[in-house]
N, C-alpha and C positions, 0 to 999 in steps of 0.2 A: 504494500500500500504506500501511497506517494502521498507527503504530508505538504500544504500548501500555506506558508505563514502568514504570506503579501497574496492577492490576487494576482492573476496574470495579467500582464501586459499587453501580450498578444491572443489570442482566438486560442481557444481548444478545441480538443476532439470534441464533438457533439456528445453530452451526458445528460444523463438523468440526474437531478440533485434533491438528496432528502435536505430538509434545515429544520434546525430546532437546536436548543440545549441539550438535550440529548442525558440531564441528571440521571442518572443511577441506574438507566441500562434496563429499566422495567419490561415486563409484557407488552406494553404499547410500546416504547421503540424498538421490541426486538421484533412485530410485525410490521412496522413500518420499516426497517433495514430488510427484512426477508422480500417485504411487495418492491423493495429499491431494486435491489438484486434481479430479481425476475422482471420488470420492467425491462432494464438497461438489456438483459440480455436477451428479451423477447423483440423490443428495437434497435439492436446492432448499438448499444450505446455503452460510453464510459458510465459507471456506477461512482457516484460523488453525493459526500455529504458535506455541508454547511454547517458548524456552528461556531459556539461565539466563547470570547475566553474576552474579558472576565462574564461572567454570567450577567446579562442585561440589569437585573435587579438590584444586586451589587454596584452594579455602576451607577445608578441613580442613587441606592441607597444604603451602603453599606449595611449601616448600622442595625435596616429592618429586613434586608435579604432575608431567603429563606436557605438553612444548613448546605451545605454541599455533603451529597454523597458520592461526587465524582469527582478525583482529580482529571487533568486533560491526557495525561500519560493515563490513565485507566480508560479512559473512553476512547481514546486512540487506540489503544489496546480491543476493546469492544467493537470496536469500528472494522480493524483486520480481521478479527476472529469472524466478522459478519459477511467477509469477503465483497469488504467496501475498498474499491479500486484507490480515488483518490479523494481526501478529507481538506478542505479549506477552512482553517481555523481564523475566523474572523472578527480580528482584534476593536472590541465594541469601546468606543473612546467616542468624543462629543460630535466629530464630524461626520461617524458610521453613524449615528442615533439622529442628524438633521436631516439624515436623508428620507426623500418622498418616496412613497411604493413606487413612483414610476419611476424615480431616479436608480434606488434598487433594483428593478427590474430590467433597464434600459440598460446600465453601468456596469452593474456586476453579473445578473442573471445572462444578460444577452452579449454583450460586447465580450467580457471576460471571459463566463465560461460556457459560453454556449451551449446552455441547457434548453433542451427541447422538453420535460417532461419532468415537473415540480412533482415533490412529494410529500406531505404535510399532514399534519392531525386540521380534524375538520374544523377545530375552534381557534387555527392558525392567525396570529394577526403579527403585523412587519410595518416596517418605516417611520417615519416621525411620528408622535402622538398616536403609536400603533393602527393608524389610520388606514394598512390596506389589510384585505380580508382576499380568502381563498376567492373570490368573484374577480379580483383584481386580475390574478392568472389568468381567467379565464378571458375577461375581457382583451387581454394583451396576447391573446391566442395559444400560452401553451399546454403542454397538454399535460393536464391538471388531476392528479391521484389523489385525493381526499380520502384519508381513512379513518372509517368511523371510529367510535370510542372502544377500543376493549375494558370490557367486563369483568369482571370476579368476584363471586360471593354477589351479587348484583350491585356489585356498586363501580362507578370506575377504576380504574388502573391509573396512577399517578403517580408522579415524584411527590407529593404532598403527602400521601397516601402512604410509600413506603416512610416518609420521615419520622409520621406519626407513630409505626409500628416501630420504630427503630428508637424512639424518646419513650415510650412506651417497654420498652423493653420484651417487646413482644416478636422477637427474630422468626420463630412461625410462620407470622403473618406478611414478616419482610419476604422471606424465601420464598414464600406459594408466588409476592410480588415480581420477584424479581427471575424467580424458575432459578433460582442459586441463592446459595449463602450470602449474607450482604460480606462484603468483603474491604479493606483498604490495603495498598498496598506503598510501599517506599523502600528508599534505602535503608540501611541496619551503619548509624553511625553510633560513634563513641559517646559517651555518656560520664558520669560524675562514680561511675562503678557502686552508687550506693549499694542494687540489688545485691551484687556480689559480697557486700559486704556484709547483711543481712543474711547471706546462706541462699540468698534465689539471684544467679544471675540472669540479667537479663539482654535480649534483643532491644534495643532502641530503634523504632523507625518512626524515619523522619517526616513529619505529619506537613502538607502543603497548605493545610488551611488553619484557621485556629476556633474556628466553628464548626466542629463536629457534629453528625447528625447522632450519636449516643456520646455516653459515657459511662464509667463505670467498671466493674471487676465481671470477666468472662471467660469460658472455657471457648478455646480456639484451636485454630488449626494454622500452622505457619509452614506454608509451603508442603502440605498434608503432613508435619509433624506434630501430636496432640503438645496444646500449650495453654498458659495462663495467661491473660491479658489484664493491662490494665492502663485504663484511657484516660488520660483526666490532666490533672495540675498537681497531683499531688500534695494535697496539703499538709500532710504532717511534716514533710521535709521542708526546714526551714527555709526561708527566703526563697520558695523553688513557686513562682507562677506560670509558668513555661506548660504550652500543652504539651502531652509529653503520651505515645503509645508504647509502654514497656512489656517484652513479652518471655516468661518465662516457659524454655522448651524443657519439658519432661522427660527426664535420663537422657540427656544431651550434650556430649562434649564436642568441642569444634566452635570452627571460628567462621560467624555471621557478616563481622565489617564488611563491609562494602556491597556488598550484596543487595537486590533490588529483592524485598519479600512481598507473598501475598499471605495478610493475615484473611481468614476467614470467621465470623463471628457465629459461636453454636451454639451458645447458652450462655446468658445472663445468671452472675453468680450472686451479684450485691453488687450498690451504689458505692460509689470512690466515699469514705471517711476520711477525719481527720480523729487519729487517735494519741494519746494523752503523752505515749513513750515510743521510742522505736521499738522497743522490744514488745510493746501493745501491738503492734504493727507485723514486725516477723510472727509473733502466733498465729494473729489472726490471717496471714498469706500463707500459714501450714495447713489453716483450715480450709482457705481457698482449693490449695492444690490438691485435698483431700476429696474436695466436691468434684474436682478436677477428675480426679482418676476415676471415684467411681463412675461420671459420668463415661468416661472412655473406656469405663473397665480393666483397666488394666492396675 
């Protein structure tokens, strides 16, 4: 897959382009990349998706954005696996957001990257003051895949929807979402070795956002080895506010540095505390991993 930071300059192959945020990789995007795929190659076309870093929302309003469950390295990642040809990552800054549906259209949709065949959820809206709508395609003649809402449990399929389950502490409800484990994944850098010094070392990876969609003490899977996570800020560790994913691999020696992991989340063990002593601390993490194992049974 061919990753595109800047729009092109010059004309492309003729494509199909899905566009959206594309958050957490749900039920509804992963039919909307599957009808992408099968479009482009029922019309001789390149398969290209659009979206946007930073997240449209964020950009207007940091402060009341809603959580990220995707970094762009994990949805790029989701993008390939979907055997999406080429992805234009379109950097949302004040000049992308003045533009009109028909400047988007004309500018980037038609001149750029010569899309003959948009792909979009049916309550799609684009350009300044969100002012064009799935009609606007059509009127500008192309040919327009509108796909309806998916379903589950009757209700829709949403990034809203998995956040909820995931603050919730209801992963269940995430997975049925998502047809997988909710997952984060990063590098494994250096850390302050507390764990290790407490009797649990741990993986540190390095987290891209500082608004996570959970937090808290879990039983995980890191790169399918069972493990103990723990998401948060840590409060008992003085002066420490740093969000911080630390992951303790069970009966594990070896060396994680530098390593890009994917943690998997399986079970919610208990919410991050702040307890009185460190050694209030190491107990209660013998109790965790205790939960830990019999959940893995081992």
């Amino acid at each position: 897959m061919r990753v595109f930071r800047h729009f092109p300059k010059t004309l492309q192959l003729p494509c199909a382009v899905a566009i959206g945020n594309f958050d957490g990789m749900h039920l509804g995007h992963q039919a909307l990349l599957k009808k992408l795929v099968e479009t482009a190659q029922a019309n001789h076309l390149r398969s290209a998706v659009m979206t946007f870093e930073p997240h449209p929302r964020e950009f207007f309003s940091a402060a009341t954005a809603p959580t990220r469950l995707s970094s762009l390295r994990e949805k790029l990642e989701h993008f390939a696996e979907a055997g999406v040809e080429n992805t234009y990552v379109c950097r949302f800054n004040q000049a992308f957001a003045k533009l009109s549906p028909q400047q988007f259209m004309q500018m980037i949709l038609q001149d750029s990257l010569n899309a003959q065949s948009i792909l979009v959820g049916d309550d799609f809206r684009f350009g300044a003051m969100r002012a064009g709508s799935v009609l606007d395609f059509t009127a500008a003649k192309f040919n327009l895949v509108s796909l309806p809402q998916v379903d589950l449990q009757e209700a829709r399929v949403s990034s809203t929807r998995v956040r909820l389950a995931l603050a919730a502490g209801n992963l269940p409800a995430a997975t049925e979402l998502l047809r997988r484990p909710y997952s984060i994944s990063g590098k494994v850098v250096h850390g302050a070795k507390r764990g290790r010094e407490l009797g649990f070392p741990t993986a540190n990876v390095h987290m891209w956002h500082e608004r996570p969609a959970l937090t808290g003490v879990y039983a995980v899977k890191l790169d399918g080895l069972n493990a103990v996570a723990n998401l948060g800020v840590r409060p008992t560790i003085a002066g420490t506010a740093k969000l911080m994913l630390e992951v303790h691999v069970l009966d594990f020696e070896g060396d994680l540095y530098g390593k890009h992991v994917h943690v998997e989340f399986l079970h919610k063990i208990r919410e991050e505390m702040k307890f009185a002593s460190l050694d209030a601390l190491k107990a209660q993490i013998k109790k965790d991993v205790a939960v830990a194992r019999d959940l893995f049974e081992i």
